[in-house]
Every structure is written in C-alpha cells, then in structure tokens.
C-alpha positions as CSV (number, residue, x, y, z in Angstrom):
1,X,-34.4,1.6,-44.4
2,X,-37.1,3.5,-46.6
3,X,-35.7,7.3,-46.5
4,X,-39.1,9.2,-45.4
5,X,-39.3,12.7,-46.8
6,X,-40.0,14.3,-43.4
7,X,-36.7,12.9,-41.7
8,X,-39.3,10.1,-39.3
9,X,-42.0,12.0,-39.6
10,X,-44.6,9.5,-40.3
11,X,-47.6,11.7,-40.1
12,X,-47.8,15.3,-38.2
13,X,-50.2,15.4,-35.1
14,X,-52.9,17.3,-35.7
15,X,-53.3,18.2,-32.2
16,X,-51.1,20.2,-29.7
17,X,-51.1,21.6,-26.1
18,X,-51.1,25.4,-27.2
19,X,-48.8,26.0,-23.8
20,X,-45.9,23.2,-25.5
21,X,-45.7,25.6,-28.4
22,X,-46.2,28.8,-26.3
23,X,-43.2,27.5,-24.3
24,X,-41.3,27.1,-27.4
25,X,-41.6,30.7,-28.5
26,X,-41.2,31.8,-25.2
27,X,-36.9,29.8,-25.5
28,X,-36.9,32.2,-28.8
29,X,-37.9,34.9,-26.9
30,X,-35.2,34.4,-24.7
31,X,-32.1,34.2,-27.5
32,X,-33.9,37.8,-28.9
33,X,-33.9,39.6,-25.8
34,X,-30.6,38.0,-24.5
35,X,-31.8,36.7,-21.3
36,X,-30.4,33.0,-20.2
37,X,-32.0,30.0,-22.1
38,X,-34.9,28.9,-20.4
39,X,-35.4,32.4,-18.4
40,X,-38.9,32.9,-19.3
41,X,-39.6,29.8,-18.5
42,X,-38.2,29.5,-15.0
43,X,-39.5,33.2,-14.2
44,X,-43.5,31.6,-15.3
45,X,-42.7,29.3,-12.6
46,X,-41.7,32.4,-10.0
47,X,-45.1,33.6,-11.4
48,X,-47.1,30.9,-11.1
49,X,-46.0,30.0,-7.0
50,X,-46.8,33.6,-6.5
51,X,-50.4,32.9,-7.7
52,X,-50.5,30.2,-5.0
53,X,-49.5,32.1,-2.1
54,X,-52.1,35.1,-3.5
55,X,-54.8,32.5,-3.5
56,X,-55.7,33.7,-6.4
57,X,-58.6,31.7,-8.7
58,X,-58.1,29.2,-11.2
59,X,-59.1,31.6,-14.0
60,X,-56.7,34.4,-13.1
61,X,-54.1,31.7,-13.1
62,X,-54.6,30.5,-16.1
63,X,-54.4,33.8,-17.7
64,X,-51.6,34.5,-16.2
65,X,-49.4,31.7,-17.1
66,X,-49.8,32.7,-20.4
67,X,-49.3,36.8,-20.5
68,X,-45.8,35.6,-18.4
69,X,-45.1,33.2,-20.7
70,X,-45.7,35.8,-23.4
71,X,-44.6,38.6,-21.5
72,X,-41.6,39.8,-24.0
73,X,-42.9,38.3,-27.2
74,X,-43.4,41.5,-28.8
75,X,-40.2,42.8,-27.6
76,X,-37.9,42.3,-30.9
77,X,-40.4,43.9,-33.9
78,X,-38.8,46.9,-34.2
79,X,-35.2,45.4,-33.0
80,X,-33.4,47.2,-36.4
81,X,-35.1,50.5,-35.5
82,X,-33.6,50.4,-31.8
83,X,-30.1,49.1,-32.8
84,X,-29.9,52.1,-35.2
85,X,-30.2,54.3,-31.3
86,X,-28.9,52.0,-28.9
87,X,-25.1,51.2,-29.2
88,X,-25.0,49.0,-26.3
89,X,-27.9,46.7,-24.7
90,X,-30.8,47.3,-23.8
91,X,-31.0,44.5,-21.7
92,X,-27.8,44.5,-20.0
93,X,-28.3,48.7,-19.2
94,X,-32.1,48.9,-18.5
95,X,-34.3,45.7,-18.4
96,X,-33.9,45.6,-14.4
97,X,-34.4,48.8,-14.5
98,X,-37.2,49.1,-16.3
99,X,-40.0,48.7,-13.0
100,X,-37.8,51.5,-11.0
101,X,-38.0,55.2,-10.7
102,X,-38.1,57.4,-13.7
103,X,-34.5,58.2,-12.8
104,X,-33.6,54.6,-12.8
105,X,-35.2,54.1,-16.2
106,X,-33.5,57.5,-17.7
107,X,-30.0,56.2,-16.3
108,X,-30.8,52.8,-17.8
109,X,-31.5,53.9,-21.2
110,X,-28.8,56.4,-21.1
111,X,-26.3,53.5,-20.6
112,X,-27.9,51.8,-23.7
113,X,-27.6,54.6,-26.0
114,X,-23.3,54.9,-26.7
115,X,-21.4,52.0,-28.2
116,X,-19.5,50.5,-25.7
117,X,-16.1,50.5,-27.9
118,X,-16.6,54.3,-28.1
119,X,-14.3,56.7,-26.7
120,X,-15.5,58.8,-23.8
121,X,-15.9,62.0,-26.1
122,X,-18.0,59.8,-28.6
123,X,-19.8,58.3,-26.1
124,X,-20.9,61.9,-24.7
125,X,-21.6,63.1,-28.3
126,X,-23.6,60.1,-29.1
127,X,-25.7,59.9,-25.8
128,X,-26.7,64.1,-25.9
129,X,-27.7,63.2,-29.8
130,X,-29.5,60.0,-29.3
131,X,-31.5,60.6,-26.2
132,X,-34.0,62.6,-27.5
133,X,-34.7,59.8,-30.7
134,X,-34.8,57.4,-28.0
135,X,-37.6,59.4,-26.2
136,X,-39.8,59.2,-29.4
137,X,-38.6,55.6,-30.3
138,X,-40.2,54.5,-26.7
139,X,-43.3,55.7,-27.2
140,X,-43.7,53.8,-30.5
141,X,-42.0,50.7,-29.0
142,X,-43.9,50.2,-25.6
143,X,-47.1,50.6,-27.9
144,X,-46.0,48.2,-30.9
145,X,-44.2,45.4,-28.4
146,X,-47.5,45.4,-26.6
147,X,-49.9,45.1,-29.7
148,X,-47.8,42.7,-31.3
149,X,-47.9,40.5,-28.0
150,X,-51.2,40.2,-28.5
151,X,-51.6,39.4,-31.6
152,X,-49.3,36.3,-30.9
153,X,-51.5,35.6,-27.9
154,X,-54.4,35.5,-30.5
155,X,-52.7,33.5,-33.3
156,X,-51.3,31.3,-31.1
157,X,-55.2,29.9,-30.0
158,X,-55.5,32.2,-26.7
159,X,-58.8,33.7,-25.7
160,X,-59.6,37.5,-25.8
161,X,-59.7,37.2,-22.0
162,X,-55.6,36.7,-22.3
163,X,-54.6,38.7,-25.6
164,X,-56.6,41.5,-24.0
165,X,-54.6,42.3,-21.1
166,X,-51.1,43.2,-23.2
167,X,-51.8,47.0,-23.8
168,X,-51.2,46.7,-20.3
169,X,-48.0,45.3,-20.1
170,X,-45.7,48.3,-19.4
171,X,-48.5,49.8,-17.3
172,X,-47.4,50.8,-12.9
173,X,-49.0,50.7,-10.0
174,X,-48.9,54.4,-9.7
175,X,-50.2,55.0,-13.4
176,X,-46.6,56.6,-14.3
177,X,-46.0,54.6,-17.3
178,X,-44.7,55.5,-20.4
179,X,-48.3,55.2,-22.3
180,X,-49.9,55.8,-18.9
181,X,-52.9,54.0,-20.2
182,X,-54.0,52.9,-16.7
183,X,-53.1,53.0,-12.9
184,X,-54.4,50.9,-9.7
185,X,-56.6,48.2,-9.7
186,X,-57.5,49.2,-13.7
187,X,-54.1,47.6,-14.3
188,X,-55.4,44.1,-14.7
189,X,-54.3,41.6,-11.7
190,X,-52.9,38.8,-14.4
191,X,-50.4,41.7,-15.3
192,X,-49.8,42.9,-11.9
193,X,-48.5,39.2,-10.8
194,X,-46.7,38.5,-13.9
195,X,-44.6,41.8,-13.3
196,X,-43.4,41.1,-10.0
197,X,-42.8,37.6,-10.6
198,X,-40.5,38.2,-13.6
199,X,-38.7,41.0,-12.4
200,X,-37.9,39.1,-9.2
201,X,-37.0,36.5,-11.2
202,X,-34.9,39.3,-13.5
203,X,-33.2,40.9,-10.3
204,X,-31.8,37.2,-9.3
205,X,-29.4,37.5,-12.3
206,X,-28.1,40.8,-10.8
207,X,-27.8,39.7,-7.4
208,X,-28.9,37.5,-4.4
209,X,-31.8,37.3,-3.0
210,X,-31.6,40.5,-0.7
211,X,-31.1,42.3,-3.7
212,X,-34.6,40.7,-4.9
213,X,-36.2,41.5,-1.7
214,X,-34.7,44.9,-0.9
215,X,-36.1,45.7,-5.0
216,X,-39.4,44.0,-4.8
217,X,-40.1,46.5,-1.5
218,X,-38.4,49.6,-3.2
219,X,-40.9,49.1,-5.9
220,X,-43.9,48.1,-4.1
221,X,-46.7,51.0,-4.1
222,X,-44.6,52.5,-6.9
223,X,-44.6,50.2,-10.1
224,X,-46.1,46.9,-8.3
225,X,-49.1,46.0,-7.1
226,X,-49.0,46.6,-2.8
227,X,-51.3,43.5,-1.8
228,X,-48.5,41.3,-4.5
229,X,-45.4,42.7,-3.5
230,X,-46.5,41.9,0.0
231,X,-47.1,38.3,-1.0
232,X,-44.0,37.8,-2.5
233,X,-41.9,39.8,0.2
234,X,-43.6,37.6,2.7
235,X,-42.7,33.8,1.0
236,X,-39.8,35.2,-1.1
237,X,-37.9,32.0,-0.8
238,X,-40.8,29.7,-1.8
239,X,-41.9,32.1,-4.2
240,X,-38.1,32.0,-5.8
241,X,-37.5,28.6,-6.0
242,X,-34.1,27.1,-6.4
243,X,-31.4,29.2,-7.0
244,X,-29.9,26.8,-9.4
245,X,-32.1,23.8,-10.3
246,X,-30.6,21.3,-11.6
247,X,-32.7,20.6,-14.3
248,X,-34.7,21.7,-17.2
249,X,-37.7,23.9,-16.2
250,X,-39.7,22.4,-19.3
251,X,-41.6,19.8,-18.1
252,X,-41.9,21.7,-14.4
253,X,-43.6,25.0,-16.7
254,X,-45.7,22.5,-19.0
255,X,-46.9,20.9,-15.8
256,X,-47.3,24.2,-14.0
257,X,-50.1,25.1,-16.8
258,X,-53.6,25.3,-14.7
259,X,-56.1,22.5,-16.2
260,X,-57.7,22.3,-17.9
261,X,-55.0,21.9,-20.8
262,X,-55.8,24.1,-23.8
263,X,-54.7,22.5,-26.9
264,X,-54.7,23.1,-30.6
265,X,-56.1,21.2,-33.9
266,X,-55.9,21.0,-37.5
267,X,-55.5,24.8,-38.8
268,X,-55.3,26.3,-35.6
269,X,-51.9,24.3,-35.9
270,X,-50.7,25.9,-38.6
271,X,-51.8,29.3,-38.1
272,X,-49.5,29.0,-34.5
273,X,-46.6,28.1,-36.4
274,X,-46.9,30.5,-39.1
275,X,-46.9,33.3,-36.1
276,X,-43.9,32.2,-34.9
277,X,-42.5,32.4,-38.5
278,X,-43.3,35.6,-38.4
279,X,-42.0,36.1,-35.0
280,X,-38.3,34.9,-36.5
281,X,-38.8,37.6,-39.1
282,X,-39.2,40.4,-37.2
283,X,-35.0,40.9,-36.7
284,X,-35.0,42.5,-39.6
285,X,-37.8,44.9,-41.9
286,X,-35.9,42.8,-45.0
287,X,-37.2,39.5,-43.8
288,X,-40.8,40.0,-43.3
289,X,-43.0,37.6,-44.7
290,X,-39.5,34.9,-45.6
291,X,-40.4,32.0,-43.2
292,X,-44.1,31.8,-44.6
293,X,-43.1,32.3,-48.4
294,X,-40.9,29.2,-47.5
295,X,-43.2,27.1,-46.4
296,X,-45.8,27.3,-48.6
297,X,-42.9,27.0,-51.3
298,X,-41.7,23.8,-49.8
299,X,-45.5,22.3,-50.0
300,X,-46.0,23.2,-53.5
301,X,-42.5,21.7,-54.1
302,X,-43.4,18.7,-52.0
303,X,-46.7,18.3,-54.1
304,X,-44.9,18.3,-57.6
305,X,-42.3,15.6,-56.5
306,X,-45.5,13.3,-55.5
307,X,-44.5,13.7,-51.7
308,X,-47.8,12.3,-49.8
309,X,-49.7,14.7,-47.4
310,X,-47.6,14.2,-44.4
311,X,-44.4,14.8,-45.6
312,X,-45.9,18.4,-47.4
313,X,-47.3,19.1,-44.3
314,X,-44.1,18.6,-42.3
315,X,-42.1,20.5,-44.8
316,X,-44.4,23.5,-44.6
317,X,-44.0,23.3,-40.8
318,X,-40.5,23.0,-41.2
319,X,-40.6,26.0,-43.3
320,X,-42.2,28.3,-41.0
321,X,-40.3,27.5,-37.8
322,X,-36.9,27.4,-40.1
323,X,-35.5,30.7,-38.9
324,X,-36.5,31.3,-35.2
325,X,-32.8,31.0,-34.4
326,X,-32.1,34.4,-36.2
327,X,-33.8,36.3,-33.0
328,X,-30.2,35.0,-31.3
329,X,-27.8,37.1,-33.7
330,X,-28.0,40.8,-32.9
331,X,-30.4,42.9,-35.6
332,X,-27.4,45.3,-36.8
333,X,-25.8,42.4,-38.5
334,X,-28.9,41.8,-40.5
335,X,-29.0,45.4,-41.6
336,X,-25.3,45.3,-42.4
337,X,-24.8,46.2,-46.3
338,X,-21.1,45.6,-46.1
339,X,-18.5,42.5,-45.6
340,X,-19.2,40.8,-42.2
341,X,-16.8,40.5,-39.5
342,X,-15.3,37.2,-38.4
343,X,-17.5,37.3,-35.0
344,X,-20.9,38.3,-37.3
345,X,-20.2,35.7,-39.7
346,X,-19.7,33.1,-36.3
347,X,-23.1,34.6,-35.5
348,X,-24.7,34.0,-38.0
349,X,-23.4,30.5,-38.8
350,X,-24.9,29.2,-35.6
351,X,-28.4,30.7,-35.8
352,X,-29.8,26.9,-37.2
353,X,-28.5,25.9,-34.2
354,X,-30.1,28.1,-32.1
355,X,-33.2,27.4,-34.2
356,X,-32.8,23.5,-33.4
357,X,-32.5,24.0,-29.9
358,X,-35.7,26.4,-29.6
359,X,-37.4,22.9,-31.0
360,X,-36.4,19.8,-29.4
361,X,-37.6,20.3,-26.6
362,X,-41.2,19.8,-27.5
363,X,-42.1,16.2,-28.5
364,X,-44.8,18.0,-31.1
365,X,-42.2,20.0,-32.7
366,X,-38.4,18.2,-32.4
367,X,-39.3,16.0,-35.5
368,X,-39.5,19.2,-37.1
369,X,-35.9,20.1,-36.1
370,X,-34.0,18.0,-38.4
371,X,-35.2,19.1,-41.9
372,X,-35.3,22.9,-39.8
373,X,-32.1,23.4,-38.6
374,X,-30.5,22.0,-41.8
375,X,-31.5,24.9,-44.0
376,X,-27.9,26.2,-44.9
377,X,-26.5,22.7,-45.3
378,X,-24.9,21.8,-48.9
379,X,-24.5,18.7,-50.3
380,X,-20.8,19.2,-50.7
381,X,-20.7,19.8,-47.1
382,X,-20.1,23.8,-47.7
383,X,-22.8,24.7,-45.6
384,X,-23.5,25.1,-42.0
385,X,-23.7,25.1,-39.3
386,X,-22.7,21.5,-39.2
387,X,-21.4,21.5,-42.4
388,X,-22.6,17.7,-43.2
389,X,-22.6,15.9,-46.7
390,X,-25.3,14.7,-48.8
391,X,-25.2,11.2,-46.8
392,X,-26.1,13.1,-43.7
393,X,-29.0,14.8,-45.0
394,X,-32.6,13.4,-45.4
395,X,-34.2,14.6,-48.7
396,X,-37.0,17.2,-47.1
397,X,-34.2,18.9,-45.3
398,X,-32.0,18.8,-49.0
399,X,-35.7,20.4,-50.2
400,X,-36.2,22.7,-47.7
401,X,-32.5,24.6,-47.8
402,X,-33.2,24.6,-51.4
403,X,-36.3,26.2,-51.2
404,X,-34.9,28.5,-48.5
405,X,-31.8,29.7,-51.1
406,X,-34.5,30.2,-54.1
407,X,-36.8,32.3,-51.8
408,X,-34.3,34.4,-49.7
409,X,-32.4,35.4,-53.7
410,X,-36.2,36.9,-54.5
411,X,-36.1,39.1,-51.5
412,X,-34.2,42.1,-51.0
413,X,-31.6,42.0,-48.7
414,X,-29.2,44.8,-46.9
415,X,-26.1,43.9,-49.3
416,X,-28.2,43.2,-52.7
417,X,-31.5,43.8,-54.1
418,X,-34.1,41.2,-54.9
419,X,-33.2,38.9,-57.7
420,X,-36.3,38.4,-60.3
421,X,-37.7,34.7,-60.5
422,X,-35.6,33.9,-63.5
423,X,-32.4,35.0,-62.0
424,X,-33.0,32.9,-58.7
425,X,-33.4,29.3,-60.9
426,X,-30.1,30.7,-62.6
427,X,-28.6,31.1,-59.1
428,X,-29.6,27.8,-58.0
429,X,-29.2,26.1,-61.3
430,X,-25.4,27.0,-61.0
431,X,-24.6,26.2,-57.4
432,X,-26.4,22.1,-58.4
433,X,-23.8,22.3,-60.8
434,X,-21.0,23.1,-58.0
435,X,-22.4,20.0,-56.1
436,X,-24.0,22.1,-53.6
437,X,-27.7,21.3,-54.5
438,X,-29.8,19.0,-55.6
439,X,-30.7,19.2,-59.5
440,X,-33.6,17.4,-59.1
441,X,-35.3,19.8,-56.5
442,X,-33.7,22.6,-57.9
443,X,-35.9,22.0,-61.4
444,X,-39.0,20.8,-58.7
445,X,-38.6,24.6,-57.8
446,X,-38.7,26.3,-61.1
447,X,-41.6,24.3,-61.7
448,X,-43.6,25.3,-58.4
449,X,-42.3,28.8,-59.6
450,X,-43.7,29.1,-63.1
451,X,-40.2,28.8,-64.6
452,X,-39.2,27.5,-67.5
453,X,-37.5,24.2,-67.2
454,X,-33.9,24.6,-66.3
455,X,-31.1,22.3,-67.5
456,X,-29.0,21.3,-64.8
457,X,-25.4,19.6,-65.8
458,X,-24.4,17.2,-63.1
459,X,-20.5,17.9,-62.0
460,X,-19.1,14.9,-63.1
461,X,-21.4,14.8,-66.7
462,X,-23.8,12.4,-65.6
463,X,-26.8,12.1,-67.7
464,X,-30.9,12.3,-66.3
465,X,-30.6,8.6,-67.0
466,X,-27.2,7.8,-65.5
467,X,-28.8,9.4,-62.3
468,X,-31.7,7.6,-62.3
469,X,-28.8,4.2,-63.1
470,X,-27.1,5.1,-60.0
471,X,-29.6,6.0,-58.2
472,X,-31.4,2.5,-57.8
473,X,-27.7,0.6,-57.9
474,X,-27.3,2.2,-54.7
475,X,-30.7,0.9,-53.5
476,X,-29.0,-2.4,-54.2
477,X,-30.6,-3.1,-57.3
478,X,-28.7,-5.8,-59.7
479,X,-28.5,-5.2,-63.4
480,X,-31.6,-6.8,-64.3
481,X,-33.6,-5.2,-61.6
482,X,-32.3,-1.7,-62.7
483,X,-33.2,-2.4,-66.7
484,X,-36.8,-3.8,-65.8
485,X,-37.5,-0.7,-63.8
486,X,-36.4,2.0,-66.1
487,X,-37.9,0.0,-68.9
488,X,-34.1,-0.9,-70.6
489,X,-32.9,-4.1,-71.7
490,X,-30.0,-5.5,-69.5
491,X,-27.1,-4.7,-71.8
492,X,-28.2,-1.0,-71.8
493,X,-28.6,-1.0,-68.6
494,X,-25.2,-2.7,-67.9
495,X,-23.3,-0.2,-70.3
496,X,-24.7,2.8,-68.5
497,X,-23.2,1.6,-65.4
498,X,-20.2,1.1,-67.0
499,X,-20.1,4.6,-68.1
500,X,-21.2,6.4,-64.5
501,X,-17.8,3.8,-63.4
502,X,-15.9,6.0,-65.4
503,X,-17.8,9.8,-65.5
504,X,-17.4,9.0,-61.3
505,X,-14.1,7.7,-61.5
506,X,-14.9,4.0,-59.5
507,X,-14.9,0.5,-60.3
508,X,-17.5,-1.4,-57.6
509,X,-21.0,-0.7,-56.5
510,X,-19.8,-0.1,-53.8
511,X,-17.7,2.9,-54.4
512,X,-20.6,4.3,-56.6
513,X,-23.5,3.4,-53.9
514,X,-21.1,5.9,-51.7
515,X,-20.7,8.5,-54.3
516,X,-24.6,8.3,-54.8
517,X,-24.7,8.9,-51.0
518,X,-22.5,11.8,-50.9
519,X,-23.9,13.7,-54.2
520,X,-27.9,13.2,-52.7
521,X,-28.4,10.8,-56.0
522,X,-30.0,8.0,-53.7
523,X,-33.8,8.0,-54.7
C-alpha cells in the first residue's frame, strides 16, 4: 500500500461543525484544570436540560451551549504564575467553592496556598506569606481567564453575541464578585444558567445529590440567579441526569447543540486550530507561540519535499494541535530548570497521549492524531510515549517530531537557553546519525530554515545513493527496476546492493527490506 504523507489522510475537510472542535478543546480543558475527562462535557448537558425546564428561547440556548462549553477555557494562561503561589490545587481546595460565601472562597484558597508535603509550621509560614500575593494574583487572573475565554470564543468562529458575555463569567447574583463588574439581571442570563448548571454538575463529584440540592439552595439569591436555582431545585433529578452514564457524553453534547448547526470553512478552519495551539502553550510563558512555529514549519518542510497540498495542510494541522496534551502535566514541571523526578518525567512522557485522546474523538480531527501524538517518537524506538520504531511510523509523523525537535532547540526553555539556527541543524544533524531521525527531513529542515546544507552520515555508512538502492529494493523493485529508475546500469546497480549487504550486515532482500523499514529508508 502507497504510504500517504498524512497517515490516511487523503484530503482535509474544509468544513467543520465549530461545536465538534469546541468540544475538543473543552476534553483539553478538562486535563488542565484537573476535572474528570469528559466533565465539561457532561456538565453542558446539566446545562442545556436546565435551559429546557427554564423554557428559555432558542437563541439564549444557543449561546449558552457554548459559554458552558467554554466556560474554563481561559482558566490555565497564567497556570506558572499561580503554581509559583499555590502549593496544592486549586481545584481540589476551591473550585466548588468558588460560587459560596466569601468565607467559603477565603477557606478554599487558603487550602490551595501550602504544599501539601509541607510540615504544619511550613504550611503556616507559607499560607500568612502567600495569601496576600494570592489576593493580587486573583484580581489579574479572574480578569485574564475571562478575556482570554473570549478571545477563544471569537477565534474559534463564535458570534460577538457569545464571546461578549465572558467578562461576566465570575460575576454573582448579588454583584459580590471579585471584579464586581455587574449584579442582577445585568449579569447576562446565558451566564447565569451556565453557572448553576456546572457547579451542580461540579458539587456531584463532592457528593450525592442532596449535597447538590442542599448547595444549589444555599447559593440561590446569593451567587445564582433566584428564578434558575428554582428551576433546577424544582427538576433536580432530570436536570442531573444519570449519575453514571454508561457511555460517552460526545455524541449526546454534539447532538445537544441547538440547530441550526454552526460550522466552519476554509481559513476559519485553520485559524480554530491555531487557537487551540495556542491554548496548549499557555502551561508555560516558555512555550508561547511553539505549536504555531511548528506548524507552519512542517508546511514549508512539506512543500520542499514535493508533499501535495493535502498532506501540507494536514501536517500544519497536525502541528498546531501537537501539544494540547501538555495542559495534563502540572505547570511547575514546565518551569522546572533542574533534573526531573521519576513521577515528572512519567508526566511528561504521557502528555502525546493525553494529546491523542483530546483528538479522536472527533471524526474531523482523529486523522490528525496519528502524525500528532507521535511527536517524541524516534526511529530507533527511543522516543515516547509508545516508544515505536521507524516501521511503525508514517513519514508526516517522522516529519512532524522532526520539526518539533528543530523548533523547540530554538526556544528557550527553563533548563537551557535558546539554541541559534545553526546550532539546532547541528543538534538534529547528530541525533540522524544516532538513528534517531530521519536525514532526509532533517536536511528538508535546514533548507526550509535558510541553513546551509548539512551532511548527514548514515549509522551504518550508507551512501545518499545506497539509500536511495535500498530504499526502492524494499518497494520490491528487482535489479533492473532499481538501475532504470536511478538512471544506473544493472551491474552498478547490482554492486551497490551488494555493498548495503554488507555496510547493513544481511544477505536477502528480505533482511534489508526490514532494516529499510526499521531505519525510515522506505521511500
């Protein structure tokens, strides 16, 4: 079978629903603020049965899909910042907190603050000296989480009638919010539904549903919205749904969107996928702008190696949605400028996994997945996080991770500082000859770059030629075959085989067709 560039991607769709791509960054959303997979998902659907049982219009449930979908979306741009003040988290101490009293809020965030290996004297010293930063860091964060979720809203293709309404996000009821920007009725009602339905949908994690109830009424008047709160308190079981459904709530939120279906095409594409690049590279200030720089690389790269349109295209796409797994592994490990720890090295192994499974679950974007989640793989099977071979990996995703090594060597990083241009091809130049990357896409690189040529040397000695040899006798090519395409008479031909037999240490096709396989030599 012909290996395709984008791993079966025959040509990308140029049309999308916006909410199957929403949903997607909504499962990332989930791994950064360290809520159950699927979460925000299921707590859209608490949201959107409340809308039914307030009656309210198909317009104001539309809009509020989304802002629940989106609710937390901005939640993770400033995660270094608060993992420098919060030793514990602040999900675990103060997310179901977040909607009660001001004392309930102050005893949540106090909880955050000490490091939960601390002793009780460090814990004291470290709450009296980081409560007062954590005063001034809320401020900044309930204003920068909410701006950010709207500019997602707008990037990903939403009207100004949706990305509007999150300034109001951490708004109350009884206007005693943090930014206290409004109060009442001037608290848009898309934003007062979507806050009771995803706190009840929060509080269900902490206990049964009593506990919803009895916290759904001991906020009503206060933080919620009377008239919802009522609704909810009145249907609370049909409002909650299932206690443990037994399947996916994917397909239930995709079908839960009200019609009509909005959808996005050609550029808007693009531009939605870049934001959630962006998204990905908000765990740490050191990785801003590294999912679109790779990308865009991978497309120019694609270009010089003669890739057609479609298989650029996927790569960029690839490129940009290569990293959403990061918002899984805690921000402090990013920052770290020292040796990692067995459990932070296990972390961060695993976040292309968490990447892959933020993207299989939409049709549009799980052919994407493959060449995405391989990013740290190697040739020599050194990589992770499934640590697979050459054989195993289809040439875009051999492209993309080296793309991803060149680009994340010119960046600065917690442990190192940037590497110049130059240095990078050096880098990479040396780990092709380890057997870890491909020489071929490594000098593609330099070239989309404006570097100078490198010379590669193949582990085993093999020549540009004798890769080119091998290359088409694993295709199945006979001798002939081989010397007519290169342009070689037969004998040539025949004695360059002869001499990959013994650089490779084989004696049949066979063994070399596999060796071709395993070294990503198969063209």
């Amino acid at each position: 079978m012909r290996e395709t560039a984008a791993a079966n991607v025959e040509s990308p769709r140029e049309q999308v629903r916006t909410a199957e791509v929403i949903a997607s960054l909504c499962l990332a959303t989930d791994l950064g603020m360290g809520f159950p997979f699927e979460h925000g998902l299921s707590a859209t659907l608490t949201t959107m049965r409340l809308c039914d049982v307030l009656g309210v219009d198909a317009e104001t449930a539309k809009v509020t899909y989304y802002v629940s979908l989106l609710m937390y979306s901005g939640c993770t741009v400033d995660a270094e910042e608060r993992s420098g003040i919060f030793g514990g988290g602040l999900t675990q101490h103060h997310t179901h907190r977040q909607h009660g009293s001001q004392w309930e809020s102050l005893v949540g965030i106090a909880g955050a603050l000490a490091s939960p290996e601390a002793s009780w004297p460090q814990r004291t010293y470290q709450l009296v000296t980081r409560l007062p930063r954590a005063h001034f860091f809320a401020l900044r964060h309930f204003n920068a989480f909410c701006e950010v979720a709207g500019m997602l809203a707008e990037r990903l293709g939403l009207a100004p009638a949706v990305s509007e309404l999150f300034p109001y996000l951490s708004e109350r009821w009884d206007g005693a919010s943090i930014l206290g920007r409004a109060g009442g009725k001037d608290v848009p009602l898309p934003v007062r539904i979507t806050q009771v339905g995803r706190d009840a949908t929060y509080q269900r994690l902490m206990g049964d549903d009593d506990h919803v109830v009895e916290t759904v009424r001991s906020r009503s008047g206060h933080a919620f919205d009377p008239e919802v709160a009522d609704a909810f308190l009145a249907n609370a079981p049909d409002v909650l749904g299932p206690a443990d459904p037994e399947e996916s709530a994917w397909d239930a939120v995709l079908a839960a969107e009200p019609g009509p279906s909005l959808t996005l095409r050609d550029e808007q594409v693009d531009r939605a996928l870049r934001a959630m690049g962006a998204f990905a590279d908000a765990a740490s200030p050191y990785l801003t702008g590294h999912s679109a720089g790779v990308g865009e690389l991978a497309c120019r790269v694609a270009g010089i190696l003669g890739m057609g349109r479609a298989d650029a295209t996927a790569l960029r796409r690839a490129g940009y949605l290569h990293d959403l797994g990061r918002a899984a592994v805690d921000p402090r490990v990013w920052a770290k400028g020292g040796p990692l720890s067995a459990d932070e090295w296990e972390a961060v192994r695993l976040h292309p996994y968490h990447t892959e499974r933020v993207l299989v679950r939409s049709p549009f974007l799980a052919p994407y997945a493959r060449i995405a989640c391989s990013h740290h793989e190697r040739l020599d099977g050194s990589g992770y996080h499934r640590g697979v071979g050459a054989a195993a990996l289809p040439r875009a995703a051999r492209l993309l991770a080296t793309v991803d090594a060149f680009q994340s060597k010119t960046e600065p990083r917690s442990y190192r500082e940037a590497l110049s241009p130059e240095q990078a091809t050096q880098a990479l130049v040396t780990k092709a000859e380890l057997g870890r990357l491909d020489p071929e896409l490594v000098v593609a690189i330099a070239r989309a770059a404006d570097q100078e040529t490198p010379q590669v040397r193949r582990p085993t000695g093999l020549t540009e030629r004798e890769v080119e040899v091998i290359g088409l006798l694993a295709r199945g090519r006979a001798t002939k075959q081989i010397a007519a395409s290169l342009g070689i008479s037969t004998k040539t031909a025949d004695r360059h085989i002869q001499n990959i037999y013994g650089k490779i240490g084989v004696s049949s096709r066979a063994a070399a067709t596999l060796y071709a396989a395993e070294n990503g030599l198969v063209r």
